[in-house]
C-alpha positions in Angstrom: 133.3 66.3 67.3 131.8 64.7 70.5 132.6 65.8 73.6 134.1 63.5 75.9 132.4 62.2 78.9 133.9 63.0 82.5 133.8 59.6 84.5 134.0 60.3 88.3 136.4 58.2 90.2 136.6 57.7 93.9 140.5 57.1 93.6 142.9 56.6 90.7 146.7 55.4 90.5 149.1 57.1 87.9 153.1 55.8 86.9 154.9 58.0 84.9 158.4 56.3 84.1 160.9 56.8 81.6 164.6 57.4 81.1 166.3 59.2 84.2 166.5 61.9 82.5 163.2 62.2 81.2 162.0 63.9 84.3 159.9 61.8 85.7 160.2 62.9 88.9 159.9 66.6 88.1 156.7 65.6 86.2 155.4 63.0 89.4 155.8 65.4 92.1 154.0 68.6 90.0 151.3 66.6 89.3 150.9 65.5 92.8 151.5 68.9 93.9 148.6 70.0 91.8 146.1 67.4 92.8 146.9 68.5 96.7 145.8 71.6 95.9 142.8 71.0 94.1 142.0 69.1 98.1 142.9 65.3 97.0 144.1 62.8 99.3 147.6 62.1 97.6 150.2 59.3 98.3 153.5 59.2 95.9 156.2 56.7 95.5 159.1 58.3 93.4 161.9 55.0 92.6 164.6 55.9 90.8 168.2 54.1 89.9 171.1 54.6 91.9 172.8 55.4 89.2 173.3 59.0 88.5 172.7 58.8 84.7 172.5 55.0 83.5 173.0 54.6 79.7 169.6 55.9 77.7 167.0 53.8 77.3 168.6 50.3 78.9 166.4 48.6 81.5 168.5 49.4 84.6 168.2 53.2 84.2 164.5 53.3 84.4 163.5 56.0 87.1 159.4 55.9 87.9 156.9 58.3 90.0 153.6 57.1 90.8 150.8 58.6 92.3 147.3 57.6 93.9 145.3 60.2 94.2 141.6 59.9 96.0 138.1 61.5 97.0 138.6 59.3 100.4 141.3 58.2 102.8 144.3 57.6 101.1 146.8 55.3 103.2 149.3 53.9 100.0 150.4 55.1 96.6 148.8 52.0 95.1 149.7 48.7 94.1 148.8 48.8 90.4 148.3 51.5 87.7 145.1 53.0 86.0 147.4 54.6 83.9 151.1 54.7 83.1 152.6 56.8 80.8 156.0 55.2 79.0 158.7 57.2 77.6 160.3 54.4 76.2 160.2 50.4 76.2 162.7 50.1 79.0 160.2 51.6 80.8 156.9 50.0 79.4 159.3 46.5 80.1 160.3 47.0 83.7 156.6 48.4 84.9 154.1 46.5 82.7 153.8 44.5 85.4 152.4 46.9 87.2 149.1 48.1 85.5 145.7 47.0 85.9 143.8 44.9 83.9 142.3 47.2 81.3 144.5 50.0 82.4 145.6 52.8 80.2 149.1 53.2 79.2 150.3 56.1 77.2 153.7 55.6 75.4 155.9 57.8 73.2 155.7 56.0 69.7 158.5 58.2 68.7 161.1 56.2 71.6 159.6 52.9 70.2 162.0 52.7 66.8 164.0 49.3 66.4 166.9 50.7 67.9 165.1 51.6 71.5 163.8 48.0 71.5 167.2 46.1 70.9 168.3 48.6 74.2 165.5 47.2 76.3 166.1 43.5 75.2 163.1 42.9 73.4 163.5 39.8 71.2 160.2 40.7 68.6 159.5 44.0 67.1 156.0 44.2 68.5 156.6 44.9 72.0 152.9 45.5 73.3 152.3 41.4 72.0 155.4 40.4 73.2 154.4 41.2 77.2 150.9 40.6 76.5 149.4 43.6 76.1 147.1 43.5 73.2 144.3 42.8 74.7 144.7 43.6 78.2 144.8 47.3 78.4 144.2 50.2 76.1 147.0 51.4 74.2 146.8 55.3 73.6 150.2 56.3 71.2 151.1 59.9 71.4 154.4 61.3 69.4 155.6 62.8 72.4 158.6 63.7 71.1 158.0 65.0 67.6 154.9 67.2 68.9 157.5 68.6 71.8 159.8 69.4 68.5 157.2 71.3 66.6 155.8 73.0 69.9 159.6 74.3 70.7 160.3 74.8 66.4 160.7 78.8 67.2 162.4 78.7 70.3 166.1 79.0 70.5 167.4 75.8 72.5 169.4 73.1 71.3 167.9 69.3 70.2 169.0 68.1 73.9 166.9 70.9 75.6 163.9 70.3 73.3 163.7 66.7 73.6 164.4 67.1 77.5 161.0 69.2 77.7 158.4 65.9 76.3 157.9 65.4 80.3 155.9 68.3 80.2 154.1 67.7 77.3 153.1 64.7 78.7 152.2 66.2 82.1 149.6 68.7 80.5 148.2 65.7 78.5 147.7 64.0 82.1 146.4 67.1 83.5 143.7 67.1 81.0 143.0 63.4 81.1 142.2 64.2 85.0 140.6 67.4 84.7 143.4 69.4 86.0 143.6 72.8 85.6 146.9 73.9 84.5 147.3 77.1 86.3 148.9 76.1 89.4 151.6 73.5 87.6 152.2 76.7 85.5 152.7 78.5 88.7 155.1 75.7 90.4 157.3 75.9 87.3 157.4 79.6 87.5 158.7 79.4 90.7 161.1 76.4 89.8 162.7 78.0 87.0 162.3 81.6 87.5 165.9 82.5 87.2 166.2 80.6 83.4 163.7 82.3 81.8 164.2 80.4 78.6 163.8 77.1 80.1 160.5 78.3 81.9 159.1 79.8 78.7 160.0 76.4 76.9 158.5 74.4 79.6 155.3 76.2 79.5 154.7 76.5 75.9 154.8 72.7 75.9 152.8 72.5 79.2 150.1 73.9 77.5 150.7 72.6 74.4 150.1 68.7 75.6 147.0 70.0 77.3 145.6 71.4 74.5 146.4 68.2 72.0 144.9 66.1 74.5 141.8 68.7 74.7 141.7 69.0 70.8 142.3 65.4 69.3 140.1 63.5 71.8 142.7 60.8 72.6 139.4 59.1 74.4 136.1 59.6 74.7 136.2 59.8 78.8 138.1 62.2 81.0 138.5 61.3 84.6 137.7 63.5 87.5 138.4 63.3 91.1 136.3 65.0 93.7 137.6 66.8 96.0 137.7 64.9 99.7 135.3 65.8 102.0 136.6 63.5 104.6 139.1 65.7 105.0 139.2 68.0 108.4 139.4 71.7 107.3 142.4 73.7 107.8 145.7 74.5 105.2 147.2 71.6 103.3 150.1 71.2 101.3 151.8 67.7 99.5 154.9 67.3 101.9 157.8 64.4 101.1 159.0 63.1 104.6 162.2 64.5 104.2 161.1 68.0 103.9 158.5 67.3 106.7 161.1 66.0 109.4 163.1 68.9 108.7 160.3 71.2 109.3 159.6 69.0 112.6 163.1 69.8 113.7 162.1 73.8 113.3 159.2 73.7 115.2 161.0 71.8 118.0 163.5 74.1 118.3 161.3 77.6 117.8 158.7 75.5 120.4 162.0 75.0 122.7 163.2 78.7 122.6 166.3 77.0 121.0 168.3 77.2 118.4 168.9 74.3 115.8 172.0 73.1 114.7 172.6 70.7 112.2 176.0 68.8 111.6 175.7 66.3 108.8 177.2 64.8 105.8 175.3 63.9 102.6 174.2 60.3 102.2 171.2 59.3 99.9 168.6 59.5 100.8 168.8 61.7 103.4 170.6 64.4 102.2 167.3 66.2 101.3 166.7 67.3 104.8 170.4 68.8 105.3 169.4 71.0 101.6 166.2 72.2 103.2 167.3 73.2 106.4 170.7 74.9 105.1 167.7 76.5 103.0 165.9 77.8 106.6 168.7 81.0 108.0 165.7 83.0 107.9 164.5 80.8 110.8 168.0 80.8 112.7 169.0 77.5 111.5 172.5 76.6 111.4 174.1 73.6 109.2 177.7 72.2 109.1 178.5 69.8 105.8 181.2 68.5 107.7 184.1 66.4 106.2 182.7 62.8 106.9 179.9 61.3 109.0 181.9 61.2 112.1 183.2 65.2 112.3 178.5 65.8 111.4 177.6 64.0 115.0 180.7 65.0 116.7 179.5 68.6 115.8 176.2 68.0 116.7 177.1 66.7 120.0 179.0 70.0 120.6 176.6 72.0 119.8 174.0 70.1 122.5 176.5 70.1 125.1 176.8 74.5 124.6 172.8 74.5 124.8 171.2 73.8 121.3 169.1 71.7 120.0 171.3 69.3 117.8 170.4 67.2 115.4 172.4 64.7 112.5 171.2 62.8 109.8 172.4 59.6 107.6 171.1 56.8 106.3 172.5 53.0 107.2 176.5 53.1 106.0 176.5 56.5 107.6 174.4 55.2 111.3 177.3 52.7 111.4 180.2 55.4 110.9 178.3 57.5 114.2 178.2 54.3 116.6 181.3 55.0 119.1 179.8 59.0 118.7 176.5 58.0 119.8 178.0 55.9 122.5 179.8 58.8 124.2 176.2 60.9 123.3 174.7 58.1 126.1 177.6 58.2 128.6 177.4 62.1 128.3 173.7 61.7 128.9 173.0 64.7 126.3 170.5 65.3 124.1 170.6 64.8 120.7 168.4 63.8 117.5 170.0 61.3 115.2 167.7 61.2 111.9 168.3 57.7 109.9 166.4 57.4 106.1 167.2 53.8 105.7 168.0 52.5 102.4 168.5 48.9 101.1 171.6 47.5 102.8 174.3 46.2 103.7 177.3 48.1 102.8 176.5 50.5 99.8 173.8 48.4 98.9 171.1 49.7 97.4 171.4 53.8 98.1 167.6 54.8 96.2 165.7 51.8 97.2 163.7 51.1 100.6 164.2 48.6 103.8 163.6 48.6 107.5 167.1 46.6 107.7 168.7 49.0 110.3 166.4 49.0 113.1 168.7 45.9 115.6 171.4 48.6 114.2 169.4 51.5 115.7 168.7 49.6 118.8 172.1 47.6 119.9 174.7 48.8 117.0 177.1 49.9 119.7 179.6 48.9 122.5 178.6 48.7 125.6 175.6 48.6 127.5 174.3 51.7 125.4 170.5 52.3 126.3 169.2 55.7 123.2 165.7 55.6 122.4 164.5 54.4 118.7 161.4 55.8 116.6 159.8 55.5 113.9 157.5 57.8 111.7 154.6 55.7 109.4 153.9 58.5 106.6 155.4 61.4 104.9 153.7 63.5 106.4 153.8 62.0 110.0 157.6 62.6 109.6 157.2 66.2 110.9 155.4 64.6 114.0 158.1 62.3 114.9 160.9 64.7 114.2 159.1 66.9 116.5 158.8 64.4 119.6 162.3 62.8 119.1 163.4 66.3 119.8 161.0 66.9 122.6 162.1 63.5 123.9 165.9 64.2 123.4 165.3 67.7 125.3 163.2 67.0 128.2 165.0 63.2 129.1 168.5 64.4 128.0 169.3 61.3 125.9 170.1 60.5 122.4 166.9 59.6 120.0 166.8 57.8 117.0 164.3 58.5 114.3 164.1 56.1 111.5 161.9 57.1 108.6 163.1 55.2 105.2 163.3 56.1 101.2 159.8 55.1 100.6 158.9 57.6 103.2 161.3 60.0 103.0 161.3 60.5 98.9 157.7 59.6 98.6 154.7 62.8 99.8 151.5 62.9 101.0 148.6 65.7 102.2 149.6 67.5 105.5 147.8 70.1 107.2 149.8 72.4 108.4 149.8 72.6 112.2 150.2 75.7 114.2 152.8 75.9 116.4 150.5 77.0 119.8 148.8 73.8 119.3 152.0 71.4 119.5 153.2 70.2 122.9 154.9 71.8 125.3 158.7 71.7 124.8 160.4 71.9 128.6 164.1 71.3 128.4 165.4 69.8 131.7 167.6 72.5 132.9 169.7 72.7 135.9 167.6 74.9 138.6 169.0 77.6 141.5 167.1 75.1 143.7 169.5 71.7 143.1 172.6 71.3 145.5 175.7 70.3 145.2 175.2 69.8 141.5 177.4 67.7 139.7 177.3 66.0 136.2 175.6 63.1 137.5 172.7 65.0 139.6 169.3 63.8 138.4 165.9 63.3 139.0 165.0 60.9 141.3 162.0 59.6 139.7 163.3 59.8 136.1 166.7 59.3 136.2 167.3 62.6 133.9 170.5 64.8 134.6 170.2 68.1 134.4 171.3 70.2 132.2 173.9 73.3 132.7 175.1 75.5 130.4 178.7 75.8 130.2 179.4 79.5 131.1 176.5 79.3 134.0 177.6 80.7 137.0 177.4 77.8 140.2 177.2 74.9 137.7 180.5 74.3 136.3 181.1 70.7 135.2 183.0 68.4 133.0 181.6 65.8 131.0 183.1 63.0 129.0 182.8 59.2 127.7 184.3 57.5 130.6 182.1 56.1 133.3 181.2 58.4 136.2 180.4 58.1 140.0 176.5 57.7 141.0 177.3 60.2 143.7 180.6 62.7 142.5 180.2 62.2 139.3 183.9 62.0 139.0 185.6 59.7 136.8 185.0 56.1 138.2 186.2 52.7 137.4 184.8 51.0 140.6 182.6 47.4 139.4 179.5 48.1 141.6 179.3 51.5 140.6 179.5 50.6 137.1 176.6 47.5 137.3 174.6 51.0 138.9 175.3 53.4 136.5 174.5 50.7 133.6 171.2 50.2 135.5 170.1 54.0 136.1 171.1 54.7 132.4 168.6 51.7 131.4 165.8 52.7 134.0 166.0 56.6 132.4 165.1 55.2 128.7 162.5 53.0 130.6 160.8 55.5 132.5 159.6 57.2 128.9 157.6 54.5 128.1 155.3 56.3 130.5 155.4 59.5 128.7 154.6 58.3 125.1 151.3 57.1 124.2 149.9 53.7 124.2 149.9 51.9 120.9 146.5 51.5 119.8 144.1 48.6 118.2 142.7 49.3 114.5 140.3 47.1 113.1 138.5 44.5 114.6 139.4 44.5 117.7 137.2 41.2 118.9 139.8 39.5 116.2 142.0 36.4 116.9 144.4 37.7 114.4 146.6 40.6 115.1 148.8 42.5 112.0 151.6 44.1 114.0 154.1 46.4 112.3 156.4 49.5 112.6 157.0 52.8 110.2 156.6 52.7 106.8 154.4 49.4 106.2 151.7 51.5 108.3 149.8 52.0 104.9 149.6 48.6 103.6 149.3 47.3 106.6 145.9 49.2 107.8 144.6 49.5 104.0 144.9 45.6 104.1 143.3 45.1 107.1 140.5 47.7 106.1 140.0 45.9 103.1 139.3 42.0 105.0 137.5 43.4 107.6 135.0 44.7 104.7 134.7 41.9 103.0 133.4 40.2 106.1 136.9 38.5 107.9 137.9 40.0 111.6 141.4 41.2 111.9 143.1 44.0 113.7 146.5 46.2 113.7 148.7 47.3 116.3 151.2 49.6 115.0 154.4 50.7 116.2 156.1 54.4 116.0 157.8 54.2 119.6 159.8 51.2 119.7 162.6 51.5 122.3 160.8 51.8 125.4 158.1 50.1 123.2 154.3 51.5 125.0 153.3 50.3 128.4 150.2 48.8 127.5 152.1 46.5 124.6 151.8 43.0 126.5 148.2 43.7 127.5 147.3 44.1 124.1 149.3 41.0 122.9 147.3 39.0 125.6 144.2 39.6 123.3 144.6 37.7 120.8 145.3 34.2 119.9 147.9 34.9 116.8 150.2 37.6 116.0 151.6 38.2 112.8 154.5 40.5 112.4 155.1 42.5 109.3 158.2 44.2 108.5 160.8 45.1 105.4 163.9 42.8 106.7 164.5 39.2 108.0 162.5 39.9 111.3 164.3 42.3 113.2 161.1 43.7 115.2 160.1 39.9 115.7 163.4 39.5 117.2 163.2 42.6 119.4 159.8 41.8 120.7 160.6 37.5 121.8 163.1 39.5 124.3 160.8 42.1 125.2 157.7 40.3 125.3 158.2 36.4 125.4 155.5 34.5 123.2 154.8 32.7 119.8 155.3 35.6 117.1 154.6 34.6 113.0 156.4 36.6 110.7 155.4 38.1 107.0 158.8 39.4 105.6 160.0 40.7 102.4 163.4 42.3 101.2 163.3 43.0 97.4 163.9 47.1 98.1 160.4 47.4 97.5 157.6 48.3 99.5 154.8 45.8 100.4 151.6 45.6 98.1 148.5 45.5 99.9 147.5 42.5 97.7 150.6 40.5 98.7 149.7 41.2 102.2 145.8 40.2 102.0 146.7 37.2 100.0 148.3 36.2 103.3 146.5 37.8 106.0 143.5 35.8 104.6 145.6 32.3 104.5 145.8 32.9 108.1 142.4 33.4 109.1 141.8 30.0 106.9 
């Protein structure tokens, strides 16, 4: 038999989608997990229904994963698939769109009876002509789920069980397409299933089993193989989701601090993630509340920063609402405290598995009152632990509330991280009360900053009391006086202010001799700069500003502004940065805005970058 040829690839984008059951993600997130360690650049995107098990095989219970994986930078998971693997024709239906030209796709002929396509609408029984596909991709049909029968035929599981296990057939059929040695997905299921020994044996003899028919039959004459990155600085890396990674930030904030962490939360997709891993984390002095609702999590949270830990909550956009008059009375307290929000599509309910920066004019004005709380954003998985870790630093040392938006595209999806050590981070110096102040009260604060201080209940010489009604500059005793108010509203604003000199200046990628400038904030950081990487090659002059600190935006914002003649801003809503920025920084902003619950595609976003520049 010939032996098939290895095809080096610089990068490569993989889908696999089926069924919500089929284990897509399960499959997605080993494979990715596997391709980090072998030193791959690695961006996912898992997208899933919001139902928790929609009725098999119908188009609105398709759940996807996909993956780009690359020798080189990697900023996106990919607009369009190399190769997709379809469990069913729901899923080839809803995602066809979505491979290349020539692409590969890989479908179970065993989910493709008549029956399978009357659930996913098809009107023909040829479903491959009916979207088009004959001739635009190559077709490779495995019987995914009669050789997962005949692998299982001697193990003792029932037909549900055995049919639940073609997801790993099909992994080690993907892990040989690629190259990819088995052993350390056989060592992530190990550790994933340890305590159901049957279901790890199963999984593993049909692991192997899908590598070795792929290995055996020749399904194509090429292989595909992905270099390791060499662009890459050296150190330890692991695939991190941005869930996991902001709860690790939170850790190393508080073990930086000398603190301990406290979260009180209630679970909300998608955000519940980072409440699981840190209720995982006693071993590092971590304590969690689940409390009853969303108000009782940030209520807890704020008692536990008033007693002297570092506090934390987390929600996504129904649940940011339900903690508005809380975070209020977190300002008027003037206490610290790190309020994590994963948005999701919106309003109400909405859309709880799918992606939007709709909440940021929530984040920055969704309360009564002149309430002044600084608002972030992290721009990748993996710069989630980053963000998490200077909202908390931020929260600490300028005793204020900080908002930290990261989103379901970020916060489900994973990329590479190095794993930082914790003598390199920055210095964590909470802004404690000193023998040296006088006449303390609540309202005692720096003169230059406008922080209070911070005492301890229980410290001797600094009893207080602290509440949500407004305060005298001086006494700090309860005060309803007008002029005192119009002062206190304008130290509480001058505080949040005064950190714009603390954070770092945003900074120009691209060309920055460009007339046009891509501005945008979070998640779209990926698109945005692989876009503007990809112009500027092909010979047009743009440049990116993008944003992480947002409320105090960066000092230098309006000088950078003034250096270019058009300004397009990008974000995931009706234009709520736009918005923010005309009161900020008056001038002529053009908008690029999208909300279909999706992420941009750098395509879409060339496609009009490049109309622009015409």
């Amino acid at each position: 038999m010939e032996q098939n040829k290895i095809n080096e690839l610089e990068s490569v984008v993989i889908r696999f989608t089926g069924d919500s059951g089929d284990g897509m993600q399960l499959t997605g997130t080993l494979f990715s997990n596997l391709s980090a360690i072998l030193g791959n650049e690695i961006s996912t995107f898992p997208d899933f229904p919001s139902e928790i098990r929609a009725p098999q095989g119908t188009l609105f219970g398709v759940s996807g994963f996909q993956v780009h994986l690359g020798s080189k930078k990697i900023y996106t998971p990919g607009d369009d698939a190399d190769v997709m693997v379809a469990m069913n024709p729901a899923a080839l239906k809803v995602n066809v769109k979505g491979v290349k030209k020539n692409g590969v796709i890989i479908f179970d002929t065993d989910s493709f009876e008549k029956k399978d396509l009357e659930k996913a609408n098809y009107k023909t029984d040829n479903p491959f002509e009916e979207l088009g596909l004959s001739d635009s991709v190559q077709l490779v049909p495995v019987a995914l789920t009669a050789l997962t029968r005949d692998s299982l035929k001697d193990f003792d599981l029932d037909s549900k069980s055995v049919v639940r296990s073609k997801n790993m057939f099909a992994l080690g059929l993907v892990c040989w397409l690629f190259n990819r040695p088995i052993d350390q997905a056989i060592h992530f299921l190990t550790n994933k299933f340890n305590k159901k020994q049957d279901i790890l044996s199963a999984n593993l003899k049909v692991l192997t089993d899908g590598y070795n028919y792929g290995n055996n039959t020749h399904l194509s004459l090429s292989t595909f193989l992905i270099n390791k990155s060499e662009d890459t600085p050296k150190g330890k890396y692991t695939s991190i989701n941005g869930n996991k990674a902001t709860a690790w930030g939170l850790i190393a904030a508080a073990k930086k601090s000398g603190l301990e962490l406290f979260l009180g939360s209630y679970p909300i997709t998608p955000a519940s993630d980072i409440m699981h891993e840190l209720a995982a984390r006693k071993d590092m002095g971590v304590k969690v509340i689940q409390a009853e609702d969303e108000i009782a999590g940030i209520t807890t949270a704020i008692g536990a920063s008033f007693a002297g830990a570092l506090a934390a909550t987390t929600t996504s956009g129904p649940g940011l609402s339900l903690k508005t008059e809380a975070i209020g009375l977190t300002v008027m307290a003037e206490i610290p405290l790190v309020i994590v929000n994963v948005m999701r599509g919106g309003p109400s309910t909405g859309l709880p598995t799918k992606t939007e920066q709709t909440d940021l004019l929530q984040a920055l004005y969704g309360r009564n009152g002149e309430s002044p709380a600084v608002v972030m954003a992290a721009s990748t998985p993996a710069s989630c632990f980053h963000y998490a870790y200077m909202a908390s630093k931020i929260a600490l040392e300028h005793m204020t509330p900080v908002i930290l938006l990261t989103d379901s595209f970020i916060g489900n999806g994973a990329s590479l991280w190095k794993l930082p050590k914790l003598a390199d981070m920055p210095e964590i110096k909470p802004n404690y009360v000193t023998a040296d102040i006088e006449d303390f009260n609540v309202n005692t604060r720096d003169p230059e900053t406008k922080v209070t201080y911070w005492a301890i209940p229980g410290t001797p010489g600094f009893e207080h009391r602290n509440g949500g009604l407004e305060k005298d500059y001086k006494s700090g005793n309860i005060s309803s006086d007008a002029v005192n108010h119009q002062l206190m509203v304008d130290t509480r604003q001058a505080k949040i202010d005064y950190i714009s000199h603390v954070i770092p200046d945003v900074k120009i990628e691209g060309n920055k001799d460009a007339d046009l400038l891509v501005v945008g904030w979070g998640s779209t950081y990926g698109h945005l700069i692989s876009a503007v990487n990809n112009i500027n090659k092909n010979g047009g002059k743009i440049a990116l500003a993008h944003f992480n600190y947002i409320n105090p935006l960066p000092k230098n914002t309006a000088e950078v502004f003034k250096g270019f003649k058009h300004i397009v801003v990008c974000e995931l809503n009706n234009g709520q940065f736009a918005s923010f920025l005309r009161t900020k920084i008056p001038g002529e902003y053009l908008q690029y805005n999208k909300v279909q619950a999706q992420p941009f595609s750098t395509a879409e976003l060339e496609d009009h970058f490049n109309s622009l520049l015409k």
